[in-house]
N, CA, C, O and CB atoms as a CASP TS submission, in Angstrom:
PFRMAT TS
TARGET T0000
AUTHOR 0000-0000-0000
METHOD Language model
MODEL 1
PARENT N/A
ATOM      1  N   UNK     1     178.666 -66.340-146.531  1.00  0.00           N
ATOM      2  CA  UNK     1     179.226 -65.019-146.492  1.00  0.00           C
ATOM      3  C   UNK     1     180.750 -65.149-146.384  1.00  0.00           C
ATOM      4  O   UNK     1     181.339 -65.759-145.491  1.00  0.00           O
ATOM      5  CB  UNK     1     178.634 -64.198-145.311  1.00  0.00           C
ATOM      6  N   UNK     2     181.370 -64.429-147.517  1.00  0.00           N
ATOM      7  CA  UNK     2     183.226 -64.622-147.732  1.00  0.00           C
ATOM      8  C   UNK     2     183.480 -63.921-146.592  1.00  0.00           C
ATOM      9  O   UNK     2     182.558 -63.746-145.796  1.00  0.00           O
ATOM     10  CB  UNK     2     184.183 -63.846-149.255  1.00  0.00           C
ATOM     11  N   UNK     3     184.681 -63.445-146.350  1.00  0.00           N
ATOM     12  CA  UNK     3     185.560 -62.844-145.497  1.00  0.00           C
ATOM     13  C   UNK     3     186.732 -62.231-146.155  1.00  0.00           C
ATOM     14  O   UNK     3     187.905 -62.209-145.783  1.00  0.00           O
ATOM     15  CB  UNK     3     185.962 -63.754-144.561  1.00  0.00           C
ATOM     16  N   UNK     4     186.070 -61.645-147.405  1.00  0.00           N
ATOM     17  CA  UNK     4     186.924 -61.623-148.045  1.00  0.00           C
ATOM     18  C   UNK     4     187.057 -59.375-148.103  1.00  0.00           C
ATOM     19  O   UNK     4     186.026 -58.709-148.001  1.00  0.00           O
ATOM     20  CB  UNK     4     186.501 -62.805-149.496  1.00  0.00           C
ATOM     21  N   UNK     5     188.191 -58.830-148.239  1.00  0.00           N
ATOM     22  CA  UNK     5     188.079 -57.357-147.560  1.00  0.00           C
ATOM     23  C   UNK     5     187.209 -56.672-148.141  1.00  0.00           C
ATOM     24  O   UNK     5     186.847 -56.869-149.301  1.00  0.00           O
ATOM     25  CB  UNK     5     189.255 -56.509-147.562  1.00  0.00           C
ATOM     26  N   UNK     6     186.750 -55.731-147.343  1.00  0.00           N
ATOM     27  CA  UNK     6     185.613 -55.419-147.867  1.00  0.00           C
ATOM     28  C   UNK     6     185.786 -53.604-147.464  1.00  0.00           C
ATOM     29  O   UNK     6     184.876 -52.826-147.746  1.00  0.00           O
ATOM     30  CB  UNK     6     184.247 -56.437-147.149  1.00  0.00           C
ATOM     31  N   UNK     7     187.139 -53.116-146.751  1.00  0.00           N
ATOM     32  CA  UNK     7     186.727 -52.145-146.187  1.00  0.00           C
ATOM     33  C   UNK     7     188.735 -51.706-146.244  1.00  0.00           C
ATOM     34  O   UNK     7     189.737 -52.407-146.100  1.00  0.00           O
ATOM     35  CB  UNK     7     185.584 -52.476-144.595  1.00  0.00           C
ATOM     36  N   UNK     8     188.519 -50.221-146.525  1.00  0.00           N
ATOM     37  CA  UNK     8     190.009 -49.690-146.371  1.00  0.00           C
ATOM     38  C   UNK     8     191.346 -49.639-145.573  1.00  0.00           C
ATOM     39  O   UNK     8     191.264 -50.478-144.676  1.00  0.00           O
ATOM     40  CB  UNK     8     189.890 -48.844-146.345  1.00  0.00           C
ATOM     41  N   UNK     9     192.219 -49.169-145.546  1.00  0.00           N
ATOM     42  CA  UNK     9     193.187 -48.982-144.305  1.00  0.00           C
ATOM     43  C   UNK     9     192.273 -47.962-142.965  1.00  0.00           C
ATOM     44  O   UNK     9     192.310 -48.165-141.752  1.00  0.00           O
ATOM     45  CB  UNK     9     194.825 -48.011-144.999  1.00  0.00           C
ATOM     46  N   UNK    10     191.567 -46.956-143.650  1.00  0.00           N
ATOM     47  CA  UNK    10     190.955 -46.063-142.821  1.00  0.00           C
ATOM     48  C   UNK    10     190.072 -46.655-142.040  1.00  0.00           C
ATOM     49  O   UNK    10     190.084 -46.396-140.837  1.00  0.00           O
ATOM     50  CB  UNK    10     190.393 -45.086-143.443  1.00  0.00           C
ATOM     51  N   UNK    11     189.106 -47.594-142.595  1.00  0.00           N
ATOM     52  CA  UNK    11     188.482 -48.063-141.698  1.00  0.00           C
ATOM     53  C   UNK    11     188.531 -49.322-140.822  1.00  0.00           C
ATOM     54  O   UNK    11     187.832 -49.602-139.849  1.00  0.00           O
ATOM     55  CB  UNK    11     187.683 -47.992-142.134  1.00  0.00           C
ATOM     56  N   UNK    12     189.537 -50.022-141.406  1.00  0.00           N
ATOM     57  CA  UNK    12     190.312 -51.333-140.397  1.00  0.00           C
ATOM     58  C   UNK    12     190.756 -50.230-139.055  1.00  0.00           C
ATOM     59  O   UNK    12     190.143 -50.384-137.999  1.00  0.00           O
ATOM     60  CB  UNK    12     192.187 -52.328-141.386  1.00  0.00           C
ATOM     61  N   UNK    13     191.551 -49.415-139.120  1.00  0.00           N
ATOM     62  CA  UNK    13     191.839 -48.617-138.237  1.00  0.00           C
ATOM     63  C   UNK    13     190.962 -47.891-136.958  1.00  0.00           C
ATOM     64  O   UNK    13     191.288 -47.868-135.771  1.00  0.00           O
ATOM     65  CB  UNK    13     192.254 -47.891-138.956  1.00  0.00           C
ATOM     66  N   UNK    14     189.943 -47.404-137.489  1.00  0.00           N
ATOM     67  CA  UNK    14     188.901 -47.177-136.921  1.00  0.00           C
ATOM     68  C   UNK    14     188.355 -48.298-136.561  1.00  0.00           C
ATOM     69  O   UNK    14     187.941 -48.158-135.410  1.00  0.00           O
ATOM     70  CB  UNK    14     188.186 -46.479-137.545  1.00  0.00           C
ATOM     71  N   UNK    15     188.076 -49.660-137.082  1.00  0.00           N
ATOM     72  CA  UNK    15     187.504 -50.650-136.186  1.00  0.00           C
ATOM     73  C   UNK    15     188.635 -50.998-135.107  1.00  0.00           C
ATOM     74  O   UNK    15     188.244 -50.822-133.953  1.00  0.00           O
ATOM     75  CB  UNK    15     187.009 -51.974-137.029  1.00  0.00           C
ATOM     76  N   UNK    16     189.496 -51.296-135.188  1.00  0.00           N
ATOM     77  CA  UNK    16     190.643 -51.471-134.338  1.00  0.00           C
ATOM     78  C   UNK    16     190.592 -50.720-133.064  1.00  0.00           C
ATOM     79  O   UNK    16     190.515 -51.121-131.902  1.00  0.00           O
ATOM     80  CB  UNK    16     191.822 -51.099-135.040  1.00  0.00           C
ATOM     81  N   UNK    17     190.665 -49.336-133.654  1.00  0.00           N
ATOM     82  CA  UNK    17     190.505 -48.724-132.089  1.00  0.00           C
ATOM     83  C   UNK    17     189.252 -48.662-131.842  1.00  0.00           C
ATOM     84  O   UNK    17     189.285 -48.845-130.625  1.00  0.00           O
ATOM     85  CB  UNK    17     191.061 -47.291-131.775  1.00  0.00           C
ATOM     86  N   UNK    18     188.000 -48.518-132.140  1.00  0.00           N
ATOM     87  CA  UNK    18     186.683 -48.242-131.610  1.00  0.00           C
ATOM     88  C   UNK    18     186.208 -49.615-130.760  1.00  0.00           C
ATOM     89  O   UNK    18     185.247 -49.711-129.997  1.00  0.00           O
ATOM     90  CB  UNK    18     185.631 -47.848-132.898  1.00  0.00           C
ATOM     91  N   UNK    19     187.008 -50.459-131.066  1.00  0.00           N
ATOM     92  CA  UNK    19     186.945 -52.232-131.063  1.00  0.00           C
ATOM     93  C   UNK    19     187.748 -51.914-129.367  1.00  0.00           C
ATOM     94  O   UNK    19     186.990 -51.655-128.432  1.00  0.00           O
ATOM     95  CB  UNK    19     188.227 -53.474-132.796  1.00  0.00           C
ATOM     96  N   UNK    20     188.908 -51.954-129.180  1.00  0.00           N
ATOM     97  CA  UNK    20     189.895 -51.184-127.874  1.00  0.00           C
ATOM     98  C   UNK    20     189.179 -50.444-127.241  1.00  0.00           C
ATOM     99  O   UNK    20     189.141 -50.535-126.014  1.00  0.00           O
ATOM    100  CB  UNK    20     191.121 -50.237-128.221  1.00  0.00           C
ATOM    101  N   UNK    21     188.580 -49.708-127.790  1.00  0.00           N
ATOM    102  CA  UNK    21     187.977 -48.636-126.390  1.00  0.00           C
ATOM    103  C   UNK    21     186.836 -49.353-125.843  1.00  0.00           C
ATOM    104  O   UNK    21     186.734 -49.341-124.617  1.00  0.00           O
ATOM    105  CB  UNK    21     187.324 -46.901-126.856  1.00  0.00           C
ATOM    106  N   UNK    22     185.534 -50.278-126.849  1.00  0.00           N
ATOM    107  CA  UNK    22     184.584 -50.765-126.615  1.00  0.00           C
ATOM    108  C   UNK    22     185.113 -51.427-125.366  1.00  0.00           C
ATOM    109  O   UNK    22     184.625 -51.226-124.254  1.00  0.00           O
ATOM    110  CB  UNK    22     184.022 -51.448-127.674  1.00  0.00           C
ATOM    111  N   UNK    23     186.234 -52.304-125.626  1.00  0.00           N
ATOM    112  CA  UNK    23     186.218 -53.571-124.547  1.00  0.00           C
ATOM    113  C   UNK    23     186.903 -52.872-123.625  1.00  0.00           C
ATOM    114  O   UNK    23     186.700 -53.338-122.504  1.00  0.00           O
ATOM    115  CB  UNK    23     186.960 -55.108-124.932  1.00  0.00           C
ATOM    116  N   UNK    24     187.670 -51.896-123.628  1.00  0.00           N
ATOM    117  CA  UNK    24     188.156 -51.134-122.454  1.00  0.00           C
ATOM    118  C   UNK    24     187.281 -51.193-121.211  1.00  0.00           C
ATOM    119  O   UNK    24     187.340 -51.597-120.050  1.00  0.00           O
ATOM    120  CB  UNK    24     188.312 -49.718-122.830  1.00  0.00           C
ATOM    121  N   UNK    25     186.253 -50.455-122.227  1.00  0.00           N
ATOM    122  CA  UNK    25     184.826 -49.889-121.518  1.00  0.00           C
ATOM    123  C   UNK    25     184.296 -51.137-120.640  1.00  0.00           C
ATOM    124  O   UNK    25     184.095 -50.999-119.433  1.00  0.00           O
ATOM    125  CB  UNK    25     183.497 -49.405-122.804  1.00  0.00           C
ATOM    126  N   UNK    26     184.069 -52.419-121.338  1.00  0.00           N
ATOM    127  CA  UNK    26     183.472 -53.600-121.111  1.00  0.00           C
ATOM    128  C   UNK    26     184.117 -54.278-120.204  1.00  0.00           C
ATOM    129  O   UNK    26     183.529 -55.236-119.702  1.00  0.00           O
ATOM    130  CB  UNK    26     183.318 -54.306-122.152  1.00  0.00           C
ATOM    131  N   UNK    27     185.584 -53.931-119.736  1.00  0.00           N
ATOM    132  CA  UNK    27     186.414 -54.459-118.376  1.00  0.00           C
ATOM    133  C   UNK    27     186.426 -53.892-117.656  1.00  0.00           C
ATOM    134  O   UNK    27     186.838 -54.337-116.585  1.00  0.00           O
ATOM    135  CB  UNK    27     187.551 -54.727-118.270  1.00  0.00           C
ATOM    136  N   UNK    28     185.975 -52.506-117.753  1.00  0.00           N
ATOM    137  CA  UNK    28     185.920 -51.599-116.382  1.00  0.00           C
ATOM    138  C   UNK    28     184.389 -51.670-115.413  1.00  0.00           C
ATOM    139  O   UNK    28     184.213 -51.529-114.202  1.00  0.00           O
ATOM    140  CB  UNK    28     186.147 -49.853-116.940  1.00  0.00           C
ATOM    141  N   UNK    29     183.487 -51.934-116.468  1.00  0.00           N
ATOM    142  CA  UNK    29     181.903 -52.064-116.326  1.00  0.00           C
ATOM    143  C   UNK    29     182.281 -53.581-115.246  1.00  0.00           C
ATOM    144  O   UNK    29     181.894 -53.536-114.079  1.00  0.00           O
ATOM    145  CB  UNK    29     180.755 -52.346-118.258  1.00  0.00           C
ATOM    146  N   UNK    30     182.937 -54.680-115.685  1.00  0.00           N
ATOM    147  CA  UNK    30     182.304 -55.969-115.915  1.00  0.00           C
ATOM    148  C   UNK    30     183.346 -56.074-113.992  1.00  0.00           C
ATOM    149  O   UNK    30     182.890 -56.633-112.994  1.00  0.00           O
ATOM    150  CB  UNK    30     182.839 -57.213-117.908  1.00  0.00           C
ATOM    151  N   UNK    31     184.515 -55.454-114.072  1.00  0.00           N
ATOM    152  CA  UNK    31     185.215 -54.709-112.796  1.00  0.00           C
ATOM    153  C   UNK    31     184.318 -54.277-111.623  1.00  0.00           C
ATOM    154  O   UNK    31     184.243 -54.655-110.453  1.00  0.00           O
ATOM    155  CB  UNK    31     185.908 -53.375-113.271  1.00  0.00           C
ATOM    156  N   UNK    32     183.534 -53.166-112.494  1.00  0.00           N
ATOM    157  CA  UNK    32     183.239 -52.453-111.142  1.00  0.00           C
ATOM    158  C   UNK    32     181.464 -53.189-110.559  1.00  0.00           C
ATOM    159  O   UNK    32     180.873 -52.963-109.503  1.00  0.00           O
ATOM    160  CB  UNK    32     183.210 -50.352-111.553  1.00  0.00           C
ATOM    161  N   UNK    33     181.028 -54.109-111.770  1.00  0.00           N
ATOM    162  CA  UNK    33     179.755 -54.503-111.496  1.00  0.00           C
ATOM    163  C   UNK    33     180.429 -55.622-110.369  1.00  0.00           C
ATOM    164  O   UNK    33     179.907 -55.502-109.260  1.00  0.00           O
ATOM    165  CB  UNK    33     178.748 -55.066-112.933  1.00  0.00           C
ATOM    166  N   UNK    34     180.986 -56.180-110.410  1.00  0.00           N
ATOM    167  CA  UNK    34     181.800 -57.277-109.380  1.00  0.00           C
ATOM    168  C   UNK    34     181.838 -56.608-108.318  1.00  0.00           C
ATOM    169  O   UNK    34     181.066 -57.037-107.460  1.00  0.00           O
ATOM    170  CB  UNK    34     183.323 -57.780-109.711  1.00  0.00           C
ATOM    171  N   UNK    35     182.613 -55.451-107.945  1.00  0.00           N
ATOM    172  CA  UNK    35     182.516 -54.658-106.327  1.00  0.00           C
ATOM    173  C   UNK    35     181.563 -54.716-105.916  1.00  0.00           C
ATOM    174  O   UNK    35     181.239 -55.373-104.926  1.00  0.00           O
ATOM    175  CB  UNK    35     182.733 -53.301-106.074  1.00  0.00           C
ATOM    176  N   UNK    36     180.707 -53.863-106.754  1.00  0.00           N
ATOM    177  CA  UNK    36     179.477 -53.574-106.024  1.00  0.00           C
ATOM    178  C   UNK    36     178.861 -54.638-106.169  1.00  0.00           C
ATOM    179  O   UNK    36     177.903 -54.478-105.413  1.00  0.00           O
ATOM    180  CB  UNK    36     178.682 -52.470-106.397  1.00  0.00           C
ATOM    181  N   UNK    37     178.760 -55.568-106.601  1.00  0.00           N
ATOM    182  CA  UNK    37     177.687 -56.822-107.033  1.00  0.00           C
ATOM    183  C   UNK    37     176.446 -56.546-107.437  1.00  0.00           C
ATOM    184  O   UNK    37     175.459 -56.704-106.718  1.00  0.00           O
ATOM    185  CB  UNK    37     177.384 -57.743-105.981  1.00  0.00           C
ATOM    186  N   UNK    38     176.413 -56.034-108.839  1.00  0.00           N
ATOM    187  CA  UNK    38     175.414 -55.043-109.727  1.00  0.00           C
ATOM    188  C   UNK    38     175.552 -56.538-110.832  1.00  0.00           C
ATOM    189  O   UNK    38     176.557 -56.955-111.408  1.00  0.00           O
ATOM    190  CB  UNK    38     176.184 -52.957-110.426  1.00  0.00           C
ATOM    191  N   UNK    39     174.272 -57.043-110.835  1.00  0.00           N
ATOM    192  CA  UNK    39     174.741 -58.464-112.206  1.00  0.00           C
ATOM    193  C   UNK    39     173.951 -57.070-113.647  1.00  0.00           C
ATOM    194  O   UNK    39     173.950 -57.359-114.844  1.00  0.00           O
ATOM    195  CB  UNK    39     173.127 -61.048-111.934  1.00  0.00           C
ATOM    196  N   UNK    40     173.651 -56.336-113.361  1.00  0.00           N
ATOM    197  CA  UNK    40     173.308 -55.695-114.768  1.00  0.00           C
ATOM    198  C   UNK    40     174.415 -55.018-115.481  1.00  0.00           C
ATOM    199  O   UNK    40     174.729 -54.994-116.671  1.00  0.00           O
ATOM    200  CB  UNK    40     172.226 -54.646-114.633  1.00  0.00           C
ATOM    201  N   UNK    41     175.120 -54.255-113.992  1.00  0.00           N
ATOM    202  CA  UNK    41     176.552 -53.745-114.898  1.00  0.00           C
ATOM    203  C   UNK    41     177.472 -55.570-115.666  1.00  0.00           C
ATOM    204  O   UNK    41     177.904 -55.826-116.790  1.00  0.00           O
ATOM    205  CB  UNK    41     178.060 -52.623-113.201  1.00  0.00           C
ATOM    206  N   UNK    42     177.428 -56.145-114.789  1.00  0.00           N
ATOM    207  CA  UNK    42     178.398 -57.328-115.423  1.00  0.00           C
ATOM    208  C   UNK    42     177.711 -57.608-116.838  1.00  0.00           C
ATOM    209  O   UNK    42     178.440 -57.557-117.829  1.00  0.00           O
ATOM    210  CB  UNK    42     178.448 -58.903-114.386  1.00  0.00           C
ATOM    211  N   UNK    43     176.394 -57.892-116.992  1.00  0.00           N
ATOM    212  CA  UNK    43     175.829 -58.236-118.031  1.00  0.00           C
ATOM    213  C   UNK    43     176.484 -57.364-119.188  1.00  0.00           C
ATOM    214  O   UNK    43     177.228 -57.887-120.018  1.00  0.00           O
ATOM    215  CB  UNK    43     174.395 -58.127-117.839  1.00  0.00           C
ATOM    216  N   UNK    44     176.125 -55.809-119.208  1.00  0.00           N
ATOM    217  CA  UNK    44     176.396 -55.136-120.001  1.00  0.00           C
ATOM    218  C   UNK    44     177.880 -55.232-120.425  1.00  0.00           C
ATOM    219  O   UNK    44     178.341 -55.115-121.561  1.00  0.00           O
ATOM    220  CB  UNK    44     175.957 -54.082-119.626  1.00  0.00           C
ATOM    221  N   UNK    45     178.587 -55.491-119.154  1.00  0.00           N
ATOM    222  CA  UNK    45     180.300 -55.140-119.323  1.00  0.00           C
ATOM    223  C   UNK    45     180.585 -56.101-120.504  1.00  0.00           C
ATOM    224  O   UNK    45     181.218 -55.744-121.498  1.00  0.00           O
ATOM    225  CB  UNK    45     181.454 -55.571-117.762  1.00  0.00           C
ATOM    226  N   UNK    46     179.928 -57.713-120.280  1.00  0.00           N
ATOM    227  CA  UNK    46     180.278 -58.527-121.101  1.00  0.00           C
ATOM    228  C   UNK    46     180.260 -58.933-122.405  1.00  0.00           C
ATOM    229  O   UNK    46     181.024 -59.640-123.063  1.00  0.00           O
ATOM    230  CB  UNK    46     180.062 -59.045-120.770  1.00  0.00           C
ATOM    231  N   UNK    47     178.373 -57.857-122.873  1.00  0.00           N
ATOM    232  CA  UNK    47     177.990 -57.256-123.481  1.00  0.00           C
ATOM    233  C   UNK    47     179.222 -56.834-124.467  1.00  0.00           C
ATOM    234  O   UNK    47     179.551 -57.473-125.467  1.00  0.00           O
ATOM    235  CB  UNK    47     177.302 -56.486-122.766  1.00  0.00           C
ATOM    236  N   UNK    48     180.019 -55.293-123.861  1.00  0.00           N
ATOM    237  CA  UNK    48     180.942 -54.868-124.526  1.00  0.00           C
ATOM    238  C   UNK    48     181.830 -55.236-125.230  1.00  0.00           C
ATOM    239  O   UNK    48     182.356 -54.865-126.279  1.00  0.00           O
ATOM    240  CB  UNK    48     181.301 -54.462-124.106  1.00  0.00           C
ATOM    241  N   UNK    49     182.026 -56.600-124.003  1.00  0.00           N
ATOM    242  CA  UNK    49     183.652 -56.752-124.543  1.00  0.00           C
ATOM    243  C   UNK    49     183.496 -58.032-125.726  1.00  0.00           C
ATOM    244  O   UNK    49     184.524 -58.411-126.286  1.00  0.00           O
ATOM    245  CB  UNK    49     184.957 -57.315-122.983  1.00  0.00           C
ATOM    246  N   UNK    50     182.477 -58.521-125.990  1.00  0.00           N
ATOM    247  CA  UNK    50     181.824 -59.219-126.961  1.00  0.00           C
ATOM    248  C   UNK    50     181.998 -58.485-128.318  1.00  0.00           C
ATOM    249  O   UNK    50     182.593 -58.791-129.351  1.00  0.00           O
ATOM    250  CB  UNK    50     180.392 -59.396-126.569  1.00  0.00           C
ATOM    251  N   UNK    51     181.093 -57.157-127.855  1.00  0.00           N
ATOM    252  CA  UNK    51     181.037 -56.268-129.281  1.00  0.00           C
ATOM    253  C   UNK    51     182.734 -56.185-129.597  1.00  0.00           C
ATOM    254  O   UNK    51     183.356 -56.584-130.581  1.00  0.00           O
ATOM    255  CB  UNK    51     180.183 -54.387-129.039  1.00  0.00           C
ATOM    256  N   UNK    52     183.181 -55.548-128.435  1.00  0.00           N
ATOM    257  CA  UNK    52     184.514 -55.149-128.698  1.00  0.00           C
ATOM    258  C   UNK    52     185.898 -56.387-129.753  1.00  0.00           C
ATOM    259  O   UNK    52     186.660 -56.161-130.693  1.00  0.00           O
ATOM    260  CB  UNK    52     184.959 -54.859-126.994  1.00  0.00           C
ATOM    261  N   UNK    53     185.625 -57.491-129.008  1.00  0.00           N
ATOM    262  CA  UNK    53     186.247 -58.053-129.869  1.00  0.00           C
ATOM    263  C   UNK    53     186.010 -58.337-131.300  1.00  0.00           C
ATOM    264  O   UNK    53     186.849 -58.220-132.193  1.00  0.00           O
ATOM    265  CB  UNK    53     186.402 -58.856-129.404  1.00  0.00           C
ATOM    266  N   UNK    54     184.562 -58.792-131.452  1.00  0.00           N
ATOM    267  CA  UNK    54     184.152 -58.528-132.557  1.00  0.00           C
ATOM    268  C   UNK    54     184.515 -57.619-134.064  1.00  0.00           C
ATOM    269  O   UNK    54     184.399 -57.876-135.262  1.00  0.00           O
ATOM    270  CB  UNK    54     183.370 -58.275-132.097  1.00  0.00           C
ATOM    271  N   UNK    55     185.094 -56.237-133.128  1.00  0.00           N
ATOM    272  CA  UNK    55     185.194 -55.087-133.826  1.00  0.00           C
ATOM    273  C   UNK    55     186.592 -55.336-134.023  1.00  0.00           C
ATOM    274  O   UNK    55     186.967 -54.975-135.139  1.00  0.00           O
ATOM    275  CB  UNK    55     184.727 -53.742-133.164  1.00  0.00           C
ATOM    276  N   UNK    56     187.537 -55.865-133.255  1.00  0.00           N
ATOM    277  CA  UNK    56     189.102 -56.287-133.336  1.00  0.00           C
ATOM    278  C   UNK    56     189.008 -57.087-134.511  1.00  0.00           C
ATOM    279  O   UNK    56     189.749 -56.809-135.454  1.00  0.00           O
ATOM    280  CB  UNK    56     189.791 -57.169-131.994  1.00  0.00           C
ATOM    281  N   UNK    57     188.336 -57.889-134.584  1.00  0.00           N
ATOM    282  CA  UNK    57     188.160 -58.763-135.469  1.00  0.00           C
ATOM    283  C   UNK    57     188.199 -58.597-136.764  1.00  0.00           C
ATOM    284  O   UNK    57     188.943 -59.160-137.568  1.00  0.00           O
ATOM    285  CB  UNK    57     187.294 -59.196-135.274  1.00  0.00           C
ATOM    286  N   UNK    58     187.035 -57.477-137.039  1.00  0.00           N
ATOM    287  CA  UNK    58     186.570 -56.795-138.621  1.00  0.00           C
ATOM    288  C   UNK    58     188.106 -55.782-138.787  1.00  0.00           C
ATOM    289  O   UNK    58     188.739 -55.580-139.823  1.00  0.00           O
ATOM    290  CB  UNK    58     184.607 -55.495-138.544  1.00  0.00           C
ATOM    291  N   UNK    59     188.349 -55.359-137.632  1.00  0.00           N
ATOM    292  CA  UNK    59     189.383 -54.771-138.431  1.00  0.00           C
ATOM    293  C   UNK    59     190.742 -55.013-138.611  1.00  0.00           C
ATOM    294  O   UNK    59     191.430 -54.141-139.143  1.00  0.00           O
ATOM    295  CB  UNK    59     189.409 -53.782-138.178  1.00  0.00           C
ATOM    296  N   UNK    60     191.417 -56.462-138.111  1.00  0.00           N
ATOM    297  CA  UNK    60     192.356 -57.281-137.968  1.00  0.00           C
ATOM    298  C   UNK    60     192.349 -57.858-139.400  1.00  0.00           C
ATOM    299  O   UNK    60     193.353 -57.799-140.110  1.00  0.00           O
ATOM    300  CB  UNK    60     192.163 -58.217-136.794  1.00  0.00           C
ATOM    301  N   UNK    61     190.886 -58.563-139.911  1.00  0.00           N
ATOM    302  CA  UNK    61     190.506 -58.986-141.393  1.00  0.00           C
ATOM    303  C   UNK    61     190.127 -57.752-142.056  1.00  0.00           C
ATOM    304  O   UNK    61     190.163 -58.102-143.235  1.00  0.00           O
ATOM    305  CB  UNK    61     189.264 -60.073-141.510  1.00  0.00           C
ATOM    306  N   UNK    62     189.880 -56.860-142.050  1.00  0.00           N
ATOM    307  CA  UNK    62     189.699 -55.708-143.333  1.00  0.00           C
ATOM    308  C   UNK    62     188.388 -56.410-143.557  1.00  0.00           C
ATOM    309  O   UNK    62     188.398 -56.981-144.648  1.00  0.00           O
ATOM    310  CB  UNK    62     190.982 -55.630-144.895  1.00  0.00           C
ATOM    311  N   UNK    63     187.079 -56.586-142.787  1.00  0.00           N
ATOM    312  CA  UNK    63     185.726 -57.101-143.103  1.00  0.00           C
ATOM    313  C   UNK    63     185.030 -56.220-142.736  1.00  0.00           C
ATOM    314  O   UNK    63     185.197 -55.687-141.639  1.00  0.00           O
ATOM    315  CB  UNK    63     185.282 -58.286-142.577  1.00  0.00           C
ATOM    316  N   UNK    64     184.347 -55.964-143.347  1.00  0.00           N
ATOM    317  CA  UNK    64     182.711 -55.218-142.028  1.00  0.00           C
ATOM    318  C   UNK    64     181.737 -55.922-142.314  1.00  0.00           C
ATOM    319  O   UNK    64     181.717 -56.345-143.470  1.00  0.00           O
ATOM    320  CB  UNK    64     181.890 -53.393-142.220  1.00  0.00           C
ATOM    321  N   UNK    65     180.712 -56.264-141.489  1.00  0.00           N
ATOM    322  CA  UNK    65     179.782 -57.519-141.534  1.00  0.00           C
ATOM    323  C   UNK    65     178.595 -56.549-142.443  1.00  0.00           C
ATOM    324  O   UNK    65     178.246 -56.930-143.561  1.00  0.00           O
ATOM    325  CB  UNK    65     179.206 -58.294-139.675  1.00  0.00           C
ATOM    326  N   UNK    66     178.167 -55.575-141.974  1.00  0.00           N
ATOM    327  CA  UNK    66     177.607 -54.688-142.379  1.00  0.00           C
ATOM    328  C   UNK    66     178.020 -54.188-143.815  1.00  0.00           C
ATOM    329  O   UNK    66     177.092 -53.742-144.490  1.00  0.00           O
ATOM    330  CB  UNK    66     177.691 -53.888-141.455  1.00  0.00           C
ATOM    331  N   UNK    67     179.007 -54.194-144.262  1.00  0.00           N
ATOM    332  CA  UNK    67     179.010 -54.041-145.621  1.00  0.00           C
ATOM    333  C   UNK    67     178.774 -55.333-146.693  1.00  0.00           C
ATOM    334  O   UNK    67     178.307 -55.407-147.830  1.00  0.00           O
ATOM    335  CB  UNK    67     180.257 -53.445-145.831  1.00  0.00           C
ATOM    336  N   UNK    68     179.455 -56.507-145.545  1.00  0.00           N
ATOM    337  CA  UNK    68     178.889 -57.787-146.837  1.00  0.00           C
ATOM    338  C   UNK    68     177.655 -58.192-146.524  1.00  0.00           C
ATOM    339  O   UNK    68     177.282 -59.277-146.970  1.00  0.00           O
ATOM    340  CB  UNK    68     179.772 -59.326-146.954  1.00  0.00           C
ATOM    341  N   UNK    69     176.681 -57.323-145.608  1.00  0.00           N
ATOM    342  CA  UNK    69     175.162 -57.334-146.186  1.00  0.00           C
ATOM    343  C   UNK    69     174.706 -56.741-146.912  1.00  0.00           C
ATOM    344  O   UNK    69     173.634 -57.194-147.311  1.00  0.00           O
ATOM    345  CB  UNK    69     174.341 -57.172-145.594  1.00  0.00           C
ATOM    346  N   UNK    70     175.151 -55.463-147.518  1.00  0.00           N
ATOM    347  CA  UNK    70     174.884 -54.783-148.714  1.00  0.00           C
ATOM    348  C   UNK    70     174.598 -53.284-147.581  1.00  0.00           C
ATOM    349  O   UNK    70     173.922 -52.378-148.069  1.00  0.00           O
ATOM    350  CB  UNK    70     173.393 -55.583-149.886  1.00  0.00           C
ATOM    351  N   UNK    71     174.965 -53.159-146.579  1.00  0.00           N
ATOM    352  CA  UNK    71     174.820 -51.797-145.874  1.00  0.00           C
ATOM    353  C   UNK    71     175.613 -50.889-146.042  1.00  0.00           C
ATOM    354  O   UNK    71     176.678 -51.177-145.496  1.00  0.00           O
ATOM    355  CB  UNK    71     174.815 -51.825-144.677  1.00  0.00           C
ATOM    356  N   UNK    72     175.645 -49.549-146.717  1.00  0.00           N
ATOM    357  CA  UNK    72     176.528 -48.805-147.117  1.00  0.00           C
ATOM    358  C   UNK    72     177.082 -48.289-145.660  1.00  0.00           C
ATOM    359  O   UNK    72     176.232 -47.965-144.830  1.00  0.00           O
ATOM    360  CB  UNK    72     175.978 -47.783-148.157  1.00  0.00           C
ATOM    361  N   UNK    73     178.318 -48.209-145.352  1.00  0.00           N
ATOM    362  CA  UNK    73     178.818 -47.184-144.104  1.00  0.00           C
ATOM    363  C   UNK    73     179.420 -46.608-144.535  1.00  0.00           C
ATOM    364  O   UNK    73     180.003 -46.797-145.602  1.00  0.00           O
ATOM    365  CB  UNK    73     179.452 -47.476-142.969  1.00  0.00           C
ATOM    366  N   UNK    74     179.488 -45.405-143.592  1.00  0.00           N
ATOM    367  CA  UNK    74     180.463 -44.108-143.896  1.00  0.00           C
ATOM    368  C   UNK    74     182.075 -44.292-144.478  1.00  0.00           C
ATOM    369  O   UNK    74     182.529 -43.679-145.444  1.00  0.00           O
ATOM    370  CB  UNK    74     180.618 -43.316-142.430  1.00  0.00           C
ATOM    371  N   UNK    75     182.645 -45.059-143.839  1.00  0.00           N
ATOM    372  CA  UNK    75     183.730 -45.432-143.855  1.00  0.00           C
ATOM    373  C   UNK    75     184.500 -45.818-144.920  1.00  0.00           C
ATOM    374  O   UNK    75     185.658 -46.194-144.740  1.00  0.00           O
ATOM    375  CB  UNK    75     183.702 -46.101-143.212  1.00  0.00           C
TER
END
């Protein structure tokens, strides 16, 4: 599978930030599961920030993994 672009300015953009808020989300979770000592919030937090970079990723390269499987997205 290339890496080669697969997806617009509009939607690099949108992965970019949806990618930022994910892991936002995923440091505040992975934060507050630590206070309280909740290992499910940490799980999930880490969860996030996994996806999240991920999503930095596709839209740093202009890729969506989902489109070079043949998955049409909105975008």
């Amino acid at each position: 599978m290339k890496l080669t672009c697969n997806i617009d300015q509009r939607g690099r953009k949108a992965r970019l930030v949806g990618g930022i808020v994910v892991g936002l989300c995923g440091v505040a979770l992975i934060i507050t599961g630590a206070l309280i000592n909740s290992p499910g919030m940490l799980i999930v937090g880490i969860f996030l920030c996994v996806t999240g970079s991920f999503m930095i990723f596709e839209g740093a390269r202009g890729w969506c993994a989902l489109r070079a499987l043949g998955i049409k997205t909105p975008m």
